[in-house]
C-alpha positions in Angstrom: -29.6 3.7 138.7 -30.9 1.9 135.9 -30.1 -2.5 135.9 -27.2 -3.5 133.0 -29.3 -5.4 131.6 -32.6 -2.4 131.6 -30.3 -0.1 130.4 -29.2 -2.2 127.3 -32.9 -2.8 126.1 -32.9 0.8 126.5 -30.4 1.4 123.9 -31.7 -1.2 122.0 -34.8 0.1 121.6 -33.1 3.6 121.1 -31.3 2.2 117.8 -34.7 0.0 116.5 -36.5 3.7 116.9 -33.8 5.5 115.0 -33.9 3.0 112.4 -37.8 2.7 112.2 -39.5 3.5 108.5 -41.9 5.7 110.0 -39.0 7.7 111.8 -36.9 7.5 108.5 -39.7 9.0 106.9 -40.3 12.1 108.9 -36.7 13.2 107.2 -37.7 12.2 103.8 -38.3 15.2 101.2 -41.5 13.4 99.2 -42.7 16.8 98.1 -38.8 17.7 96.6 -39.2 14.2 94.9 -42.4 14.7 93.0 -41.2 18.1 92.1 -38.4 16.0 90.3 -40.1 13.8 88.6 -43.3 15.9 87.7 -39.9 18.1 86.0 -38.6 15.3 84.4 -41.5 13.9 83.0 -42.6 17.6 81.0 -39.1 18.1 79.9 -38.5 14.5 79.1 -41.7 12.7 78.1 -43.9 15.4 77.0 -44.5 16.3 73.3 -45.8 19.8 73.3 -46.7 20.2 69.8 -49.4 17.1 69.9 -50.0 17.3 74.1 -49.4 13.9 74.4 -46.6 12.0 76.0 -43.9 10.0 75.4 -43.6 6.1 76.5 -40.4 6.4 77.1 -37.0 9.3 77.3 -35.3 7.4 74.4 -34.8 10.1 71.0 -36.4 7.0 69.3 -39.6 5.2 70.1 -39.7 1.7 69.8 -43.4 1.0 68.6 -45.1 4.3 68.4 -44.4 7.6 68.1 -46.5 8.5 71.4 -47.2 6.6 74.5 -49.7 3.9 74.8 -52.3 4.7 77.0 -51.9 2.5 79.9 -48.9 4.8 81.3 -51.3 8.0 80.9 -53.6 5.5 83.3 -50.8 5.4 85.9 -50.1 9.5 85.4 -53.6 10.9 85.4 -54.1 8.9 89.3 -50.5 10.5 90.1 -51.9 14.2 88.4 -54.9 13.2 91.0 -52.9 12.4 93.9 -50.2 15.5 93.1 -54.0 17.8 93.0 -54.8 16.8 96.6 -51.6 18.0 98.1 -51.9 21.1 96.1 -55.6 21.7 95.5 -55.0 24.9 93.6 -52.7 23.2 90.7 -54.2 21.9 87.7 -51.9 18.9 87.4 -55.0 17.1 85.6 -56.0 18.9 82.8 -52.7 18.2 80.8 -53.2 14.7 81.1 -56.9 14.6 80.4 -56.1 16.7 77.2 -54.1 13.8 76.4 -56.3 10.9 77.2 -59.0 12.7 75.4 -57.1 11.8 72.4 -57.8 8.1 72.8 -61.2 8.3 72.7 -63.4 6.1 70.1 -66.8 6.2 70.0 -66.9 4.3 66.3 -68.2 1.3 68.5 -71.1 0.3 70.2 -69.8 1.4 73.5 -67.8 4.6 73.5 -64.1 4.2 75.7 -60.7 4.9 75.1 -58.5 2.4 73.1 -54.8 1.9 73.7 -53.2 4.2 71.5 -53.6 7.4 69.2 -56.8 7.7 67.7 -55.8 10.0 65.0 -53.0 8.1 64.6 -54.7 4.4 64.4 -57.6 2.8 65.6 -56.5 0.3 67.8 -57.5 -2.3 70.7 -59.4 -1.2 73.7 -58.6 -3.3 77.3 -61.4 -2.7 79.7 -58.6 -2.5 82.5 -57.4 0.7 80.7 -60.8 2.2 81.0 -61.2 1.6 84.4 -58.4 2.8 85.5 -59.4 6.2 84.2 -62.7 5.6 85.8 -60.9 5.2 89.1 -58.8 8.1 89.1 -61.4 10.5 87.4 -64.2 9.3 90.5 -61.2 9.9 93.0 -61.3 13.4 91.7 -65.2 13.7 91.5 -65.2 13.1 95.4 -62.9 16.3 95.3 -64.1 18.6 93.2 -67.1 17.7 91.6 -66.1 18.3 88.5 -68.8 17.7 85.9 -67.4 15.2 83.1 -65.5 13.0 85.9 -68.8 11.3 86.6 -69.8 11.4 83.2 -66.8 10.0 81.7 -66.4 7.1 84.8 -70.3 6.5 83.8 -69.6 6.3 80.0 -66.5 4.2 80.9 -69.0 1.7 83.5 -71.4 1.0 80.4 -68.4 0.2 78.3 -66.9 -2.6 80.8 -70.3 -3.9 81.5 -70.4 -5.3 77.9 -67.4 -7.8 78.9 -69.7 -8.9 81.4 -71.1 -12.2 80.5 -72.0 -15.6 82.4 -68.7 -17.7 80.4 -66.7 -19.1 83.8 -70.0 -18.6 85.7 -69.6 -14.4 85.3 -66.5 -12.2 85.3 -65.6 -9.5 82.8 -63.0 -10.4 79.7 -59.6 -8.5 79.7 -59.8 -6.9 76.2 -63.1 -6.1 73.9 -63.7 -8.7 71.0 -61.2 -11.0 72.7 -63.0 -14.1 75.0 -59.8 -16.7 75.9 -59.8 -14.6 79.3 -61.2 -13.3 82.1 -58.4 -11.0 83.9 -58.3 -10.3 87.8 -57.1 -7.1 86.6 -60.2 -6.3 84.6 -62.1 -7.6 87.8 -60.6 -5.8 90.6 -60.6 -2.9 89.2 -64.5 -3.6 87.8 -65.8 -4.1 90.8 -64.0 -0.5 92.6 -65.5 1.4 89.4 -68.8 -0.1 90.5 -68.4 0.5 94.3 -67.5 3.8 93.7 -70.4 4.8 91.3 -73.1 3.2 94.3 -71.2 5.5 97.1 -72.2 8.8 94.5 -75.3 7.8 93.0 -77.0 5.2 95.6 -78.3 3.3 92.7 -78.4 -0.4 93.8 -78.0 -2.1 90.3 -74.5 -0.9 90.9 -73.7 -2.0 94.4 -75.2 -5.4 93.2 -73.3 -6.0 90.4 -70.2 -5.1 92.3 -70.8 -8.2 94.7 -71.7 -10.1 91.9 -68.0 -9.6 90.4 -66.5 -9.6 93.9 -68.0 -12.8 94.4 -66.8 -14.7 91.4 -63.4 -13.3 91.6 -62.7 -14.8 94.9 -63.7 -18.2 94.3 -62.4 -18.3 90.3 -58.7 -16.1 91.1 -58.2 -16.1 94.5 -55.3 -18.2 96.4 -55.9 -20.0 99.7 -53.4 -17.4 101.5 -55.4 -14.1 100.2 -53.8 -12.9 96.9 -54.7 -13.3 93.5 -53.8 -15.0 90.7 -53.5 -13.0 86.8 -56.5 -14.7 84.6 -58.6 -17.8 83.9 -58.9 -19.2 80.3 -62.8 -19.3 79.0 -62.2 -22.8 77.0 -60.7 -24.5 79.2 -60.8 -22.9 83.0 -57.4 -23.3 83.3 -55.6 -20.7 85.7 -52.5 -18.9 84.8 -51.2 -18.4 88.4 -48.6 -15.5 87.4 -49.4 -13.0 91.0 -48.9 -9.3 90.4 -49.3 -7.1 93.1 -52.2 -4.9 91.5 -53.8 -7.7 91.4 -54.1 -7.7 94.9 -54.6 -4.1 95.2 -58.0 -3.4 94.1 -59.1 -6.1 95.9 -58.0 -5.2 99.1 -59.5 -1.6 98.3 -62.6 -3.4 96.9 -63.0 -5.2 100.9 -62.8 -1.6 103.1 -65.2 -0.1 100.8 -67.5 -2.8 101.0 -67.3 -2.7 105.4 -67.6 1.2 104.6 -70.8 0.8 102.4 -72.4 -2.3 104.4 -70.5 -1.9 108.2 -70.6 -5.7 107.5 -66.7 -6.4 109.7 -66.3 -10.0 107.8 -65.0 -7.8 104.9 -62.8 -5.7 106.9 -61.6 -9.1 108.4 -61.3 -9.9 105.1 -59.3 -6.6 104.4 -56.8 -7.3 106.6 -56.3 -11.3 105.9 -55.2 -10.1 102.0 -53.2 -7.4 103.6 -50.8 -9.7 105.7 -50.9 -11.9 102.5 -50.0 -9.3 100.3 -47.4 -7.9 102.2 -46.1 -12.0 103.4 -46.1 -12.3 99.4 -44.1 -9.6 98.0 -42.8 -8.2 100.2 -39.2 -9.9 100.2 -35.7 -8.8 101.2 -36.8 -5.6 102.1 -37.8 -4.9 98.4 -41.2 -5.2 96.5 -41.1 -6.5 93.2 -39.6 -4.1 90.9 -40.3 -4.9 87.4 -43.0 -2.6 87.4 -43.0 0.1 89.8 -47.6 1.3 89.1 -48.3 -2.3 89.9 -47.1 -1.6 93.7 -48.4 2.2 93.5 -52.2 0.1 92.5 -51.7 -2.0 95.5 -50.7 1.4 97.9 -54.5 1.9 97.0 -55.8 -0.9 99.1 -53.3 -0.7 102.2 -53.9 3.1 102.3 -57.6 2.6 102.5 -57.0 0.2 105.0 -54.7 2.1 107.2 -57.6 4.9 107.3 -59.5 2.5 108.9 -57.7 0.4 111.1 -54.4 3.2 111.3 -52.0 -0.4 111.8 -48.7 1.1 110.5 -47.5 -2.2 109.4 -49.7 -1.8 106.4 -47.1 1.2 105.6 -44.0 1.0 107.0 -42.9 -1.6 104.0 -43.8 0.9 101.4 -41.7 3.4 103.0 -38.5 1.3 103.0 -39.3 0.2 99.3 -39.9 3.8 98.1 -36.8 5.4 99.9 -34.7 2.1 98.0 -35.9 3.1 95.0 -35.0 6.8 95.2 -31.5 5.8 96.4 -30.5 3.0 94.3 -32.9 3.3 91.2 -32.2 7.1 89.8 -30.2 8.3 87.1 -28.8 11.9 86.5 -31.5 13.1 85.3 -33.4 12.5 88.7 -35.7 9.8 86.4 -36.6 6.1 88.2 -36.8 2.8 86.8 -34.6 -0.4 87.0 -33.3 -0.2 83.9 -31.7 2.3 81.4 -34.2 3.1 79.4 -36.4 5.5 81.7 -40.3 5.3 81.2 -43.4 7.2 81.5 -45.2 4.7 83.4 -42.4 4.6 86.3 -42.3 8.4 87.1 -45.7 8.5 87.2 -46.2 5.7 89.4 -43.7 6.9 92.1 -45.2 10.0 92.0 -48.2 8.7 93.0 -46.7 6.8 95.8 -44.5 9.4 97.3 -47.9 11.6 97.2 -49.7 9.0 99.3 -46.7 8.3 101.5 -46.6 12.5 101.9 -49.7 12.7 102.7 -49.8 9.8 105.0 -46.8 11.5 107.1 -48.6 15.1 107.2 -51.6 12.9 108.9 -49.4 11.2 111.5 
């Protein structure tokens, strides 16, 4: 006969188990949800006359009359992530149509800038590029495909040019504009680059990679492991704003590097800005919510992570934040987003989550 006092732990346990996000999760539909959202967003957001999207479900458009490209960023890594757990869908090539339509090569360096070509010419962020370059190399260690490492290679030579010595090194945020260097042109920089050495094995790549790494840390990074938004050229002065894709790539930046060297300081390193990360904004059972693709960025890094180390807590918060956000943040149209006015960017980022949280529970 079990002790009283054994047999309460025993229930105890019985509840905390019932309760657990990874339990919760094994009764979660994540597959029902993308189909949702990857619904909404083509009846919603999609203008099929021109192929391009919408940056928001509002009949009028505040700025332009189609999206700016930074939510097609956050939508072509979701078309990605929805192609892995259906590798015979084409969720892509809609969105690449669309991007395509960004491109400018009037410039020294051909890219994408941040809105219509045909439409305007217009500003090109080196973030924005990189982000394609990201999500187009995720896909080129898929498939193959041709123009992904073509593109992510025309896209490296285009950063590259915001790569000076100003601050000691660093890459600006936004071409023709010097007052900052960006952690999120930096991250994200250096991932591009790690990713191009683990296809081509061409050092300059690898090298220049540590070379951003390097200065990143010591011009952006806080004593407890996360990072802070940008540095000013004139006058070094740090805007300490934290966003959590700022942590993101470089969490994802650390495993790759103990992948590519077997060097364990950087997976120590890993999981330092892991526990920060998740210490930092990770608060009353709710990640920041402002912007739902910054938290989908920073999935990246704690997913690579948990491939290599397979410590649940680097998931178990996402879980509880994503399941929230389905519960308390949808409107009748089955669209996401804290506020009224539904937007491209949001779908497209929980889409890309609830892949990588699918996925992660078809592994366990």
């Amino acid at each position: 006969m079990l002790h009283k006092k054994s047999l309460q732990w025993a229930v105890i346990l019985i509840i905390a188990n019932l309760f657990s996000p990874q339990l919760r999760a094994q009764n979660i539909d994540y597959k029902a949800h993308i189909k949702e959202l990857y619904t909404s967003i083509n009846t919603k957001l999609r203008d099929n006359k021109t192929k391009l999207y919408l940056e928001t479900a509002d009949s009028i458009q505040k700025e332009n009359p189609h999206s700016w490209l930074w939510p097609l960023c956050a939508y072509i890594q979701a078309a990605n992530e929805m192609e892995i757990l259906e590798p015979k869908k084409q969720y892509m090539l809609p969105v690449e149509q669309a991007i395509d339509q960004y491109y400018n090569d009037k410039l020294s360096f051909p890219a994408y800038q941040d809105y219509v070509t045909k439409e305007r010419l217009s500003s090109r962020f080196y973030d924005d590029n990189q982000w394609i370059a990201i999500a187009y190399l995720d896909a080129y260690n898929r498939n193959h495909k041709k123009k992904y490492l073509e593109v992510s290679e025309m896209i490296c030579r285009f950063m590259l040019s915001g790569l000076d010595t100003a601050t000691g090194g660093g890459m600006y945020w936004k071409e023709g504009d010097q007052s900052t260097k960006n952690t999120c042109s930096n991250g994200p920089g250096v991932l591009v680059l790690l990713q191009l050495y683990k296809i081509t094995h061409k050092a300059e790549y690898l090298n220049t990679a540590l070379d951003v790494y390097e200065w990143t840390n010591k011009h952006l990074q806080t004593t407890e492991g996360i990072y802070y938004d940008n540095i000013k050229t004139s006058t070094l002065k740090i805007s300490k704003a934290t966003y959590t894709y700022n942590t993101g790539p470089m969490l994802q930046s650390n495993v790759l590097l103990y992948q590519i060297t077997s060097d364990k300081k950087y997976l120590d390193e890993a999981q330092r800005l892991a526990k920060a990360g998740r210490d930092h904004f990770f608060k009353n059972g709710r990640l920041p919510n402002g912007n739902y693709w910054f938290n989908a960025v920073m999935l990246r890094g704690y997913e690579e992570l948990y491939k290599v180390d397979k410590n649940k807590v680097w998931i178990d918060f996402y879980l509880l934040d994503a399941d929230a956000i389905w519960n308390n943040e949808r409107d009748a149209n089955n669209m996401l987003g804290p506020k009224t006015s539904k937007r491209l960017i949001d779908q497209a980022a929980m889409i890309e989550i609830y892949c990588r949280l699918q996925r992660l529970k078809d592994q366990s």
